[in-house]
C-alpha positions in Angstrom: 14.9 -21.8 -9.1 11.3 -23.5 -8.2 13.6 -27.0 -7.5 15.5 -25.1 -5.3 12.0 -23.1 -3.7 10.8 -26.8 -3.4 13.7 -27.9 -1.6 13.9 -25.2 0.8 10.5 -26.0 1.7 10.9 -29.6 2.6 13.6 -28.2 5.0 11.5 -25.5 6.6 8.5 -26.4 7.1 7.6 -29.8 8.7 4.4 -32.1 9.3 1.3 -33.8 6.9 0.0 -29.9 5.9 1.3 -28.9 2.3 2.5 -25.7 1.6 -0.1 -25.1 -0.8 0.0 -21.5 -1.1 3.3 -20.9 -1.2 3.2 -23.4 -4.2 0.6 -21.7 -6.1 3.1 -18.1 -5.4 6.1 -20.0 -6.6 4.0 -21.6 -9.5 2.6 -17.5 -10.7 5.8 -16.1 -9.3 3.6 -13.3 -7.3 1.9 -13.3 -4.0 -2.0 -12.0 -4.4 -3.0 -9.1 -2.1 -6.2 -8.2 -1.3 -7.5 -5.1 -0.2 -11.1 -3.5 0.4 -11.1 0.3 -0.3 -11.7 2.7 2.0 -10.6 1.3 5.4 -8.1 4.0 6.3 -5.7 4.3 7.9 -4.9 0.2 7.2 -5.7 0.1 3.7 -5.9 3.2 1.4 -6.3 3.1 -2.5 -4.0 5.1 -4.5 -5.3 5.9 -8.2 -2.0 6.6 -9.1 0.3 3.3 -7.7 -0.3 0.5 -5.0 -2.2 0.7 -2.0 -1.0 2.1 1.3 -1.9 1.7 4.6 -0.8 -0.1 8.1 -2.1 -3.6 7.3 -0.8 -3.0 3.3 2.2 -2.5 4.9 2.3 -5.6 7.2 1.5 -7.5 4.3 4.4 -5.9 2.5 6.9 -7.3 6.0 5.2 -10.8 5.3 6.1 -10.5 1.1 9.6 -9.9 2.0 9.9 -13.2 4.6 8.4 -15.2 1.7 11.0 -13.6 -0.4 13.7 -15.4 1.3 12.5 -18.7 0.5 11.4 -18.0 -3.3 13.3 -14.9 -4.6 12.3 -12.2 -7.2 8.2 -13.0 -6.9 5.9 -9.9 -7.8 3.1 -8.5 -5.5 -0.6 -7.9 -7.4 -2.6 -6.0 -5.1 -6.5 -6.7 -5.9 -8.9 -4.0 -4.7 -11.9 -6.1 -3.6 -15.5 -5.3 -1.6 -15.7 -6.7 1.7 -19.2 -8.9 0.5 -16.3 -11.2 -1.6 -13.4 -10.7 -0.2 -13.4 -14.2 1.9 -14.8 -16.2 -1.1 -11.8 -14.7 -3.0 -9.6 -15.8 -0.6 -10.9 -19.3 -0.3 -10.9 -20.1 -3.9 -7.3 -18.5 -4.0 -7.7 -16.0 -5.7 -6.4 -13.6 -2.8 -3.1 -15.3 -1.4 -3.4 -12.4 1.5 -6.4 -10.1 2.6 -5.1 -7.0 4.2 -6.6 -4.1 5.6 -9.3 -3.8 8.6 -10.2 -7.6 8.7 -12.1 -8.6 11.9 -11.7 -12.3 12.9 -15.5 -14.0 13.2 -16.2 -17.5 14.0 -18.5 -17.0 10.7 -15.5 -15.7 8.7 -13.3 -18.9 9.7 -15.7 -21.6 8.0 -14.1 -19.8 5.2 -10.5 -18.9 6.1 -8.0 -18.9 8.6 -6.6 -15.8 10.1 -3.2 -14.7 11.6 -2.8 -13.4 15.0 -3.8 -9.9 15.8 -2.2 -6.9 14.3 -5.0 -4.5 15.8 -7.4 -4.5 18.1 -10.3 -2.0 18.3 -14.4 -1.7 18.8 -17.1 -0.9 16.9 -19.2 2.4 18.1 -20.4 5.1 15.9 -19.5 8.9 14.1 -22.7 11.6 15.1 -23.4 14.6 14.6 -23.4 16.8 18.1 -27.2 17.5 17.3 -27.7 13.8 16.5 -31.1 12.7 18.5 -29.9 12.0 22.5 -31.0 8.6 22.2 -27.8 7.6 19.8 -25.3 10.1 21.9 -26.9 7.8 25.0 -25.8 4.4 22.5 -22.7 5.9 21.5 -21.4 7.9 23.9 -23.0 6.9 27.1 -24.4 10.1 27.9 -27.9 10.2 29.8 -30.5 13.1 29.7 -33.6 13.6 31.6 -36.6 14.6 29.5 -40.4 13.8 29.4 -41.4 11.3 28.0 -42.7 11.4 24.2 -46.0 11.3 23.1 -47.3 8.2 21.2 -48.1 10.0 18.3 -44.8 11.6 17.5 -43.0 7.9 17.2 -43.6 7.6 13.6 -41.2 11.0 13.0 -38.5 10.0 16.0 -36.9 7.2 14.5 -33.4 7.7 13.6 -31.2 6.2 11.0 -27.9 4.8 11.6 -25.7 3.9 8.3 -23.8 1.0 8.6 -21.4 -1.0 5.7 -22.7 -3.4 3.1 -20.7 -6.8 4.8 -19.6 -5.6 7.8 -20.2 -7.5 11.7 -21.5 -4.0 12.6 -25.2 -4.8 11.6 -26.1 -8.3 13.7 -24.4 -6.4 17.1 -26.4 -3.2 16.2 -29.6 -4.5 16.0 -29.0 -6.2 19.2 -27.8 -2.7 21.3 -30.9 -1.2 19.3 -33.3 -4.1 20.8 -31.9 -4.2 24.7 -32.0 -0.3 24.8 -35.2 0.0 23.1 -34.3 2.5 20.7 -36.1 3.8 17.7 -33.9 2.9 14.7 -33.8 2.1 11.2 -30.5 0.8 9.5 -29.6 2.2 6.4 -26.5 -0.1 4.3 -23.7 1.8 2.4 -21.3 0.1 -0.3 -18.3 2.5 1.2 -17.4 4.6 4.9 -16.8 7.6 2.5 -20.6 7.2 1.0 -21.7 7.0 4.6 -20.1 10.1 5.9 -21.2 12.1 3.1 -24.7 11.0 4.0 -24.5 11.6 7.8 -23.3 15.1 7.3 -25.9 15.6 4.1 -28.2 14.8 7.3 -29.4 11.7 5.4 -28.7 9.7 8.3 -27.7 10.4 12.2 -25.1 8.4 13.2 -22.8 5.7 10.8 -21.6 2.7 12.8 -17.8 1.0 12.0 -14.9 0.0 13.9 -13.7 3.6 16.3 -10.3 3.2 14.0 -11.5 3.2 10.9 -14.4 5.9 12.7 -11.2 8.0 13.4 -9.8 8.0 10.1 -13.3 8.9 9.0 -13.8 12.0 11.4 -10.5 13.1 8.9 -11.9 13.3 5.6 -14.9 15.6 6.9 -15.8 18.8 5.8 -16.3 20.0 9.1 -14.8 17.5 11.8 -15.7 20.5 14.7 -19.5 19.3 14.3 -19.1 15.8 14.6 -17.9 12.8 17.1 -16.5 9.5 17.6 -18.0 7.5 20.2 -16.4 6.3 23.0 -18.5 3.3 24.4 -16.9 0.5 22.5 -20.2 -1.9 21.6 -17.7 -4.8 20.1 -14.4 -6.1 20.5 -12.8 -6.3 16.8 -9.6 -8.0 16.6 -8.0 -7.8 13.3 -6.2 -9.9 11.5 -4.5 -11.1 8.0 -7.1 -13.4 6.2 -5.6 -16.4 4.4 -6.4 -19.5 3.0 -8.0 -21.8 6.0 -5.8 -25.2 6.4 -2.9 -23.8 5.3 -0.4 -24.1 8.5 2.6 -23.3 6.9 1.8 -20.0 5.6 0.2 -18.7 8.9 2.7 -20.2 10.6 5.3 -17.9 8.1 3.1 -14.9 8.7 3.2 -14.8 12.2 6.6 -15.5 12.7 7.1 -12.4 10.4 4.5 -9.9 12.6 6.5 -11.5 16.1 9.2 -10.8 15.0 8.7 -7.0 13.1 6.7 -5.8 16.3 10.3 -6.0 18.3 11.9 -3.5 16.1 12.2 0.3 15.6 10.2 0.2 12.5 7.4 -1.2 13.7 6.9 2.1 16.2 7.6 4.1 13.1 4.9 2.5 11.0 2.6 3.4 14.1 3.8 6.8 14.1 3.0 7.0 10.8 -0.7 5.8 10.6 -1.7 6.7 14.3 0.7 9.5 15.2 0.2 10.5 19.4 -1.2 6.8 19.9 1.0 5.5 18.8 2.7 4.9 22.1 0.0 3.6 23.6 -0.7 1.6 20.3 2.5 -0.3 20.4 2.5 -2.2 23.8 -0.8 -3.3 22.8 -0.1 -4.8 19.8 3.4 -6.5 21.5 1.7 -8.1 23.7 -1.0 -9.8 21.8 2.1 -11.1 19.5 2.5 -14.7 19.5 5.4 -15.9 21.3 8.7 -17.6 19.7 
């Protein structure tokens, strides 16, 4: 069967690159798929099976294109923080990182990515008696109010969680500096371990991408007292991280998103994670496909 595999190879894909992933998969018989925990709706742990998720099931569309050139391979799924994730991919450990994966110019000394399958912002989940400076941050509202006294500063600062690894930090520091707000950052290993603290009143406001904040806003105890912002401080482009040089494979990987965003079952998988955006979801996403 791998003669065969090896063969097919030589006839699909062309030029000096080797396809050295899809060699290591044919060698193990499994593709590796990585996913950080606690990015829902685009990659959700399940104690009991694999994960789920948007992007897990993207991933899952680009197993079963790889299929046709080396049959009967196994999926491992490898639950992984977001601090290792890229090392794991660039060592090979990961054959596929899945889940809410922002493309950086920092992230691609490591590894390449494939083209967009989401595109969102990063802003941030308060309370609605958060301190007004972080509803002005996050939600653009203004207030009118005299101005504090000097000796109150010490007890005005406000805290705003944000993930271990994440590009939310290095922009949030910056929106913090230009609009002179009083802030101190406080880093979380997980989303879940950050909403718990914003509504233990541990901290006033927890920064991630609005999707992920969205899927957040879900899981609270009381959704009624909280909000997602809507001033978008980032554009966060996701992608599926793989190993960087490796043409053939991304070049296998977007073929398989082009050509799954033109069917019925790609609006059904958006129905399914997003439900009423999803119709506003779906153009987007067509259009930042990469053409045949």
């Amino acid at each position: 069967m791998l003669a065969v595999a090896g063969v097919l190879w030589i006839c699909l894909f062309s030029g000096p690159a080797s396809a050295q992933t899809l060699d290591r998969i044919a060698a193990g018989n499994a593709v590796h798929i990585g996913f950080v925990p606690g990015q829902a709706p685009f990659a959700i742990e399940n104690a009991g099976g694999p994960p789920t998720g948007y992007a897990i099931d993207l991933c899952n569309h680009v197993v079963a294109r790889i299929r046709e050139i080396v049959p009967g391979i196994a999926v491992r799924y490898t639950e992984i923080s977001l601090v290792d994730a890229f090392d794991a991919v660039a060592s090979g450990k990961i054959d596929l990182l899945c889940g809410a994966i922002t493309q950086t110019l920092e992230r691609r000394e490591k590894v390449d990515f494939s083209q967009a399958i989401f595109t969102t912002g990063m802003t941030g989940l308060l309370r609605r008696d958060s301190p007004r400076d972080l509803h002005e941050l996050f939600l653009g509202e203004r207030s009118i109010s005299p101005p504090r006294s000097p000796s109150l500063t010490p007890y005005l600062r406000s805290r705003i969680g944000v993930r271990q690894g994440s590009t939310a930090e290095t922009v949030l520091r910056q929106a913090v500096a230009e609009g002179q707000y009083s802030v101190d950052l406080v880093e979380f290993e997980g989303h879940d371990q950050g909403l718990a603290a914003l509504e233990a009143r541990r901290i006033d406001a927890y920064c991630a991408d609005q999707a992920l904040l969205l899927g957040l806003l879900s899981q609270a105890r009381d959704p009624a007292r909280l909000v997602v912002g809507n001033r978008l401080l980032t554009r966060e482009p996701y992608g599926i991280a793989l190993a960087r040089g490796d043409s053939d494979l991304r070049l296998l990987v977007d073929r398989a998103l082009t050509d799954f965003y033109a069917t019925p079952e790609f609006a059904a998988l958006l129905k399914t994670y997003f439900g009423a955006r999803a119709g506003e979801l779906q153009p987007q996403i067509r259009a930042m496909a990469v053409p045949e």
